[in-house]
Rosetta silent file (secondary structure, phi, psi, omega in degrees, C-alpha in Angstrom):
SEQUENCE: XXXXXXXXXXXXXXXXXXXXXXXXXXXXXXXXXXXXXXXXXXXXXXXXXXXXXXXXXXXXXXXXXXXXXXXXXXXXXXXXXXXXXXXXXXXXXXXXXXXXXXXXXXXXXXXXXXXXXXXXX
SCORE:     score description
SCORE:     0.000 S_00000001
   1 L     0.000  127.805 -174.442  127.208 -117.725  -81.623 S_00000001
   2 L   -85.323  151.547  161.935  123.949 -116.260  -83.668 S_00000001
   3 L   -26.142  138.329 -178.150  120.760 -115.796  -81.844 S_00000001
   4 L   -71.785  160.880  163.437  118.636 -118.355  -80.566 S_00000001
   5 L   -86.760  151.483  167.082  115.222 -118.424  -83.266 S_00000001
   6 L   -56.467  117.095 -178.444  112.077 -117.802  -81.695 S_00000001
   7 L   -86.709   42.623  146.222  110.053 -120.844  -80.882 S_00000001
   8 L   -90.195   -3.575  167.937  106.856 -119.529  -82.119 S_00000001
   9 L    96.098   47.754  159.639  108.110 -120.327  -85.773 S_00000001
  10 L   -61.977  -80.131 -163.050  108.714 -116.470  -87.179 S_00000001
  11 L   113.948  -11.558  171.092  112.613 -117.393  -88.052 S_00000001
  12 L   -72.098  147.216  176.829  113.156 -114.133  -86.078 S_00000001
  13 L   -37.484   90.533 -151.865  115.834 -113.852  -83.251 S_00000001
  14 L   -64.992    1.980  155.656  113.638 -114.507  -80.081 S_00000001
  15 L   -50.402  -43.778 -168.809  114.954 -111.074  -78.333 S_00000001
  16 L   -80.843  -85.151 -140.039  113.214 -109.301  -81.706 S_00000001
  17 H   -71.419  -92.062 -144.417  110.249 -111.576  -81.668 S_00000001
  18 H  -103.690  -44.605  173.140  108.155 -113.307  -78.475 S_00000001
  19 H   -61.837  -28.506  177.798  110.965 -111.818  -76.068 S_00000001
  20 H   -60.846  -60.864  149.857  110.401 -108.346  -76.280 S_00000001
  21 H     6.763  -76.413  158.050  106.901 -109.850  -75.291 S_00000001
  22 H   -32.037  -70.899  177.520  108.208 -111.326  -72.409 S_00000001
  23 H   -54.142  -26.059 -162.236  109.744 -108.449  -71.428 S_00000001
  24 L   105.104   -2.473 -157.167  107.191 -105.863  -71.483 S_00000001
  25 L   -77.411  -80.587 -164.680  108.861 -103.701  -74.554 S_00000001
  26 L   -95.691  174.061  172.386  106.144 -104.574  -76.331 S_00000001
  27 L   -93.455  145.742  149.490  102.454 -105.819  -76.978 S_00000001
  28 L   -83.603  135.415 -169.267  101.008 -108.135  -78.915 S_00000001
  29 L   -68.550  -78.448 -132.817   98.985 -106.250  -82.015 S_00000001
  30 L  -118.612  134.568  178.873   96.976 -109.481  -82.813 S_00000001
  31 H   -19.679  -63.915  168.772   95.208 -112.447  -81.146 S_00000001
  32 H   -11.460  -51.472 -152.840   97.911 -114.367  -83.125 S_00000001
  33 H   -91.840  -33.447  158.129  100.767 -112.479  -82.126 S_00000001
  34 H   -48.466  -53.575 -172.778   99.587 -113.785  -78.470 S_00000001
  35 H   -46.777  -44.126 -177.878   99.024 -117.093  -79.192 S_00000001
  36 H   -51.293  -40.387 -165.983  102.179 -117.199  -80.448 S_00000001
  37 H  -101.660   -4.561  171.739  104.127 -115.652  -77.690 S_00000001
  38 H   -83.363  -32.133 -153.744  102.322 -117.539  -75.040 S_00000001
  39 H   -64.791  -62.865 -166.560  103.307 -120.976  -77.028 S_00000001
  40 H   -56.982  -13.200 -164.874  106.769 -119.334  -76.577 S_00000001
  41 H  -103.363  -14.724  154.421  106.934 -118.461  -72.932 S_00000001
  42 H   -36.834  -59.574 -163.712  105.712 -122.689  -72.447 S_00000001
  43 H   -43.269  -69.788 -169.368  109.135 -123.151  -74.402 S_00000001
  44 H   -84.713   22.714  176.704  110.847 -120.973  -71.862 S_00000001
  45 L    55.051   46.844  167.662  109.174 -121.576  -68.826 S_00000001
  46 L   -98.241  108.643 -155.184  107.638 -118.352  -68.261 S_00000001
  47 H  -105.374  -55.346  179.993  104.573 -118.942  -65.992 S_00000001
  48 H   -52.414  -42.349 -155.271  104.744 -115.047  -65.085 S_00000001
  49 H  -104.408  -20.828  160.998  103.881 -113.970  -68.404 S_00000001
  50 H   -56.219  -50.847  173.476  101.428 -116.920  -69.212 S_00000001
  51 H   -71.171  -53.999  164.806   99.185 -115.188  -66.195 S_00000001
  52 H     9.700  -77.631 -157.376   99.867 -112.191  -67.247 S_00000001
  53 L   -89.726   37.522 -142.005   98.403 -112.402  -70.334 S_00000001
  54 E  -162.655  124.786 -154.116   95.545 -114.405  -69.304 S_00000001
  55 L   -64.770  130.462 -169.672   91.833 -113.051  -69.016 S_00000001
  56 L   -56.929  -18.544  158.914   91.273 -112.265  -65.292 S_00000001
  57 L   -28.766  -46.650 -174.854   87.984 -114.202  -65.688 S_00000001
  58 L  -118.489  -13.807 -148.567   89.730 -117.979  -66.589 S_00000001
  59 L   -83.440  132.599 -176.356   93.054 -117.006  -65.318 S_00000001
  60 L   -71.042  167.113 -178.793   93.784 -119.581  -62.558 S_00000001
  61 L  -107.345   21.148  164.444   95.455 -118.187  -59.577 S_00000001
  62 L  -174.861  148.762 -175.270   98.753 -119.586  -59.749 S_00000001
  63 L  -120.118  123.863 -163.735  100.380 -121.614  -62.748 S_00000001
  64 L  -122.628  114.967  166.051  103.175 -124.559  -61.979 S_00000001
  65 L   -87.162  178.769 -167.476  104.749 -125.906  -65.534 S_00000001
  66 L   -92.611  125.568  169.146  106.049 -129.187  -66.128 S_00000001
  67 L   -99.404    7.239  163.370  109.662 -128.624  -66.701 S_00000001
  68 L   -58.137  -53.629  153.844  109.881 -131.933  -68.231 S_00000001
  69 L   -41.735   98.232  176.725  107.650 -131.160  -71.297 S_00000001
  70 L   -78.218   94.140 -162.637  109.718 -130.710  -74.524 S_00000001
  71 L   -70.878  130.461 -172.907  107.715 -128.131  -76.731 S_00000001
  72 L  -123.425   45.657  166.070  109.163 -129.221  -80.408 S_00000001
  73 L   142.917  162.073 -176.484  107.093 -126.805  -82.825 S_00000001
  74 E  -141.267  152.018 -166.469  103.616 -124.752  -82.924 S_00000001
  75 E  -150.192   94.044  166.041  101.754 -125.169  -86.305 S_00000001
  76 E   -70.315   83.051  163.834   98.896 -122.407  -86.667 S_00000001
  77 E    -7.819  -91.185 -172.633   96.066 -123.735  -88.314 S_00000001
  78 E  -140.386  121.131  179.251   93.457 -121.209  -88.728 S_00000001
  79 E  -114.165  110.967  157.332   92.453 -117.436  -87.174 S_00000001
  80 E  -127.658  161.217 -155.092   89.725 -115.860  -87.247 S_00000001
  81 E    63.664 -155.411 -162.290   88.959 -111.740  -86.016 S_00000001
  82 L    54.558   32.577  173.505   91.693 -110.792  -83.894 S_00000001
  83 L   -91.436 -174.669 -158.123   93.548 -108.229  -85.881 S_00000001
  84 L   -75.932   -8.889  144.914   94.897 -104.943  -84.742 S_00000001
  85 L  -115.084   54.423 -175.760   91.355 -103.437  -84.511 S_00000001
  86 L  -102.689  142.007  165.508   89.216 -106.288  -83.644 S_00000001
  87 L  -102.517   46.184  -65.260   87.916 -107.044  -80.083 S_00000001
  88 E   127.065   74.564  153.331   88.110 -110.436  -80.804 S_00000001
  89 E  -157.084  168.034  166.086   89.342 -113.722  -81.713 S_00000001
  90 E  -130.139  126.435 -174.014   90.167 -117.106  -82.555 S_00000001
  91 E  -104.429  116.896  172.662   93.083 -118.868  -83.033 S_00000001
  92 E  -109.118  148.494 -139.098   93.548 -122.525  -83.780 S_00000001
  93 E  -174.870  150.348 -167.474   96.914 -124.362  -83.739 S_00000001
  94 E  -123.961  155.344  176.437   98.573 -127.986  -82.906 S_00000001
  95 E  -131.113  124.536  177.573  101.644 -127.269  -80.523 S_00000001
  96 E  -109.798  169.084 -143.358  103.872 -130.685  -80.340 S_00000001
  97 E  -145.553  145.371  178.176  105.541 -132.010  -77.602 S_00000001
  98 L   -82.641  139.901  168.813  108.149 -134.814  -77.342 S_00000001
  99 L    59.080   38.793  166.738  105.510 -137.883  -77.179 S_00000001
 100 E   178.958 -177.669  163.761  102.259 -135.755  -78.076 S_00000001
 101 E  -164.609  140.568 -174.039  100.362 -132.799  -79.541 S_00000001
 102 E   -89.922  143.366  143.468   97.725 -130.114  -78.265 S_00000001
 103 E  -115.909  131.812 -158.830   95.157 -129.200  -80.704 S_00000001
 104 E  -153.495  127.685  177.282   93.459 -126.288  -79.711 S_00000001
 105 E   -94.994  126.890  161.255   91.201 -123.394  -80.932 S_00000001
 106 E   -84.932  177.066  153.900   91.893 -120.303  -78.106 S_00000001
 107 L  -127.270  162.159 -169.242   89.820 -117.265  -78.053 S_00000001
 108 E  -139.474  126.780  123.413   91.381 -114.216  -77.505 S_00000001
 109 E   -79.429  158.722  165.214   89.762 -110.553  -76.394 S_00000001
 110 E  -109.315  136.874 -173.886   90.919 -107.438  -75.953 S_00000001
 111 L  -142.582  133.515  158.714   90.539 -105.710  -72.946 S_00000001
 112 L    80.686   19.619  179.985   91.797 -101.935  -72.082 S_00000001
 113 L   122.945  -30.357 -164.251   93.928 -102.004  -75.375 S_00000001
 114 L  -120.867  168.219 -159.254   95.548 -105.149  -74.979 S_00000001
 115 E   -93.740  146.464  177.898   95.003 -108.798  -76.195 S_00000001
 116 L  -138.619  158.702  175.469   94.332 -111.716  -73.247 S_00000001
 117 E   -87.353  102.342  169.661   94.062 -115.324  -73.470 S_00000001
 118 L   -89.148  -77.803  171.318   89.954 -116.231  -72.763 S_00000001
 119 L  -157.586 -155.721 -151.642   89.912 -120.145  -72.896 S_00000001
 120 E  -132.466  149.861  164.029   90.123 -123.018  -75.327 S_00000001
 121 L  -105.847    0.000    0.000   87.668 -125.239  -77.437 S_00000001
């Protein structure tokens, strides 16, 4: 059986892509490469890594997902800052849903090295 794909829409294997993420092996280098991998741990119901990554400022103190909510695709729009030396950015993106779609600009900072989730327009 080949790898599941990555639901942030790479085409990479998610173990290469948003899971290593997940895991801890890695970081994300860019505001992007968050957005992306947060979109992905909605897919897979990670709630741990959704706080995680999430600016201690907005970050709520406990996160419950719907496990009902079918995430069918992420569609990135537009970014701007947030590259790998930026402190900084914004990403905007429609994420669909069975029987909807989020449209959403995030902001993203970096704090102590690493990229966090600040809130939404």
């Amino acid at each position: 059986m080949p790898p599941r794909r990555c639901p942030c829409g790479s085409g990479l294997p998610y173990d290469e892509c948003c899971g290593r993420l997940h895991t801890g092996e890695a970081t994300a280098a860019t505001a992007e490469q968050l957005m992306r991998s947060r979109y992905s741990a909605f897919v897979v119901g990670d709630a741990a890594y959704l706080l995680a990554t999430w600016h201690p400022t907005t970050r709520p103190r406990s996160l419950e997902l719907d496990p009902h909510v079918r995430w069918a695709g992420l569609d990135v729009l537009a970014t701007t800052g947030g590259g790998m030396l930026a402190a900084e950015g914004t990403v905007e993106f429609v994420a669909r849903y069975a029987g909807g779609e989020q449209h959403e600009v995030s902001r993203f900072v970096r704090e102590d090295g690493a990229w966090r989730y600040l809130d939404a327009a």
